[in-house]
C-alpha positions in Angstrom: -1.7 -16.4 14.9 2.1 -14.5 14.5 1.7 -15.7 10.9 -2.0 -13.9 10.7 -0.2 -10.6 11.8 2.4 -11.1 9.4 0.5 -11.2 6.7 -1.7 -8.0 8.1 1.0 -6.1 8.5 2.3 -7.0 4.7 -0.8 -6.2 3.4 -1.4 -3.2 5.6 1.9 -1.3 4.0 1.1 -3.0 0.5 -2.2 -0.4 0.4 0.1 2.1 2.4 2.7 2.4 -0.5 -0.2 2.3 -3.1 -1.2 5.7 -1.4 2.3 6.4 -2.0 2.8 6.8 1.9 6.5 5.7 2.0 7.6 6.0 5.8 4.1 4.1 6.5 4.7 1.6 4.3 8.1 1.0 5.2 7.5 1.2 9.0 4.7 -2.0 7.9 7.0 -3.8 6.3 9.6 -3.7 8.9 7.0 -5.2 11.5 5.9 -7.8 9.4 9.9 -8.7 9.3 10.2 -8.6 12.8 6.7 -11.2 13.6 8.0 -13.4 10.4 11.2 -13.7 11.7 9.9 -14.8 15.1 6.9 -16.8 13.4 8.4 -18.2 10.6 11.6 -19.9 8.6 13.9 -17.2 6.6 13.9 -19.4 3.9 9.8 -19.3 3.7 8.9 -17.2 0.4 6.9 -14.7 2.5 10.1 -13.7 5.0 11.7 -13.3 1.3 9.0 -11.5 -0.5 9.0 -9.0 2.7 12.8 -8.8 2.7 12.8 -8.0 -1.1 9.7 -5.1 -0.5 11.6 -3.6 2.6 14.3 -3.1 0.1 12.5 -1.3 -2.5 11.0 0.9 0.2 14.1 1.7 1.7 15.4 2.9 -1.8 12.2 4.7 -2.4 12.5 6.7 1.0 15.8 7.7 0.5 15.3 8.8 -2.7 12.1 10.4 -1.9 10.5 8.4 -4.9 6.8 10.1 -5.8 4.8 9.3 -8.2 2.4 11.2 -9.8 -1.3 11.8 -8.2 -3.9 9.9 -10.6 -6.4 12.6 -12.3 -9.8 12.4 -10.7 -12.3 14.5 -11.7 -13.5 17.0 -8.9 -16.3 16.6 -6.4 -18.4 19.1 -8.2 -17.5 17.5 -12.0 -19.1 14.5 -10.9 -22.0 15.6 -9.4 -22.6 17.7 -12.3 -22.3 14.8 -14.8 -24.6 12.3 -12.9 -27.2 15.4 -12.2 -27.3 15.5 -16.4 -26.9 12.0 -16.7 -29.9 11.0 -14.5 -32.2 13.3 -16.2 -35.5 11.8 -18.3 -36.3 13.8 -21.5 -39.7 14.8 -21.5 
């Protein structure tokens, strides 16, 4: 069951860092560090794989690391284009 939570937690700041929510993700990482290390051996590949992502994060919070927001078109854009899109020539 620990191992279940560690994996949560890992995936849980994995999507947190994708919304480019640092501290989050970080604060995830670090608790999936603390169950591994309780559930599981240091040398097993996910206690590394967290190890090596709580690094990154640390070095992306310190250095305030943000990258830039992906272009979406606005709310009204796309209702616009699917209001023109649906329509049936006569």
């Amino acid at each position: 069951m620990a191992t279940t939570q560690v994996i949560a937690y890992y995936n849980s700041a994995v999507e947190l860092e994708f919304l480019s929510m640092w501290r989050e993700a970080l604060n995830a990482y670090e608790k999936a560090a603390a169950l591994a290390a309780v559930a599981m051996k240091a040398q097993n590949p996910m206690s590394q794989k967290i190890a090596q992502a709580i690094a990154k994060m640390r070095m992306k919070v310190r250095n305030n690391v943000q990258l830039p927001e992906k272009i979406r078109p606005k709310a009204t854009e796309r209702t616009s284009r699917r209001a023109t899109s649906t329509a049936v020539p006569s």
